[in-house]
Legacy VTK file of the C-alpha trace (Angstrom):
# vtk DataFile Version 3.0
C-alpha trace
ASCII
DATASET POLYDATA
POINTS 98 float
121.067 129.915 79.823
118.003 128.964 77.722
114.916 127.747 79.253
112.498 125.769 77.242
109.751 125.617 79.899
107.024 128.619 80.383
106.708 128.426 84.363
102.706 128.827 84.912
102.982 130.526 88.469
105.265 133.094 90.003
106.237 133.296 93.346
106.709 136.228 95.900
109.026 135.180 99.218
108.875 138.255 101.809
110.670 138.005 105.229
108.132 138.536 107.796
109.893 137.756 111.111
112.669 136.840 112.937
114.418 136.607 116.108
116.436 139.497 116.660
119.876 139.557 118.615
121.137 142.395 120.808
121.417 145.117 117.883
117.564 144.575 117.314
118.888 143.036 113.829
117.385 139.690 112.608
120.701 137.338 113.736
120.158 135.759 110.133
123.644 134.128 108.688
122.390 135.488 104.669
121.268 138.621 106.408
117.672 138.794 105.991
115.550 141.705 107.155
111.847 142.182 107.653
110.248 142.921 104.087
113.332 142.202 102.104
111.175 140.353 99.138
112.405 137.915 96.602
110.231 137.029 93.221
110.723 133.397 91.197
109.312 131.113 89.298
111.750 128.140 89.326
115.036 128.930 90.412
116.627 130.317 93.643
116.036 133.851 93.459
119.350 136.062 93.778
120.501 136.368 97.556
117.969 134.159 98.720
119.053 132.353 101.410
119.677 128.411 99.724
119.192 126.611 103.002
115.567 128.465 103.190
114.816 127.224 99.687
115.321 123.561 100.424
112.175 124.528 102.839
110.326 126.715 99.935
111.188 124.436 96.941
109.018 121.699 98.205
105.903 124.084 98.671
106.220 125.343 95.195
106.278 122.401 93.879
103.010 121.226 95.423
101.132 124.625 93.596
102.609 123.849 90.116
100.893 120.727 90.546
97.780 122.530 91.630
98.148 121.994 95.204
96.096 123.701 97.833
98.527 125.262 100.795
95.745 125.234 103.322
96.573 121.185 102.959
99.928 121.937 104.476
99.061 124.660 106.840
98.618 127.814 104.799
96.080 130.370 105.479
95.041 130.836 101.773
95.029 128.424 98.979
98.301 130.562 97.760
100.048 131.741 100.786
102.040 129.822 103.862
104.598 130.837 106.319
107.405 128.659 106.875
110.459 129.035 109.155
114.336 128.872 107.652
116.060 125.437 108.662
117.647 127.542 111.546
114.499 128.938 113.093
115.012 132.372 112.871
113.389 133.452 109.709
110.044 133.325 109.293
108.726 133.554 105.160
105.288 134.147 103.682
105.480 132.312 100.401
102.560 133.407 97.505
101.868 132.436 94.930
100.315 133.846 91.731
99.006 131.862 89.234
99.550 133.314 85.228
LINES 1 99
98 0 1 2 3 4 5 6 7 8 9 10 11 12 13 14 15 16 17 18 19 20 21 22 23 24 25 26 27 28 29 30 31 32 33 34 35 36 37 38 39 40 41 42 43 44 45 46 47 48 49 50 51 52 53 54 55 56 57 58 59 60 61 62 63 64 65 66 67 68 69 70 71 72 73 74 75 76 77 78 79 80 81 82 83 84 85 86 87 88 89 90 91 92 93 94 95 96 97
């Protein structure tokens, strides 16, 4: 693969919570865990959960166009928590600007 494009922010995905089931294990389908942390700048980073990033693409989109997150709920112009599709992962998405 050859990209063409130099992405201008990098991202930082960390699993922050979740609802556990009766192991006291996140009851996550992709198996997500509390701190497991991914790092992108455009793709789907590896063993990210793809259902998750249909919720995370949309929010990185918004800061490569030089979005504010506190505009869609985000405690910091860089940072929001979003839930998976499912409910039962909670994410706090950063980003970084380069």
């Amino acid at each position: 693969m050859r990209k063409f494009i130099q992405e201008n922010v990098s991202f930082t995905i960390t699993v922050v919570d979740g609802k556990k089931n009766g192991t006291g294990c996140i009851d996550c389908r992709n198996g997500h865990e509390i701190g497991d942390t991914y790092v992108c700048e455009y793709g789907c980073p590896a063993d990210f959960c793809q259902k998750s990033m249909l919720k995370a693409f949309p929010l990185m989109e918004s800061v490569r166009a030089g979005g504010d997150l506190r505009n869609l709920g985000g405690e910091a112009e860089n940072r929001i928590c979003f839930c998976c599709p499912h409910g039962v992962v909670t994410f706090l998405l950063e980003a970084k600007r380069k």
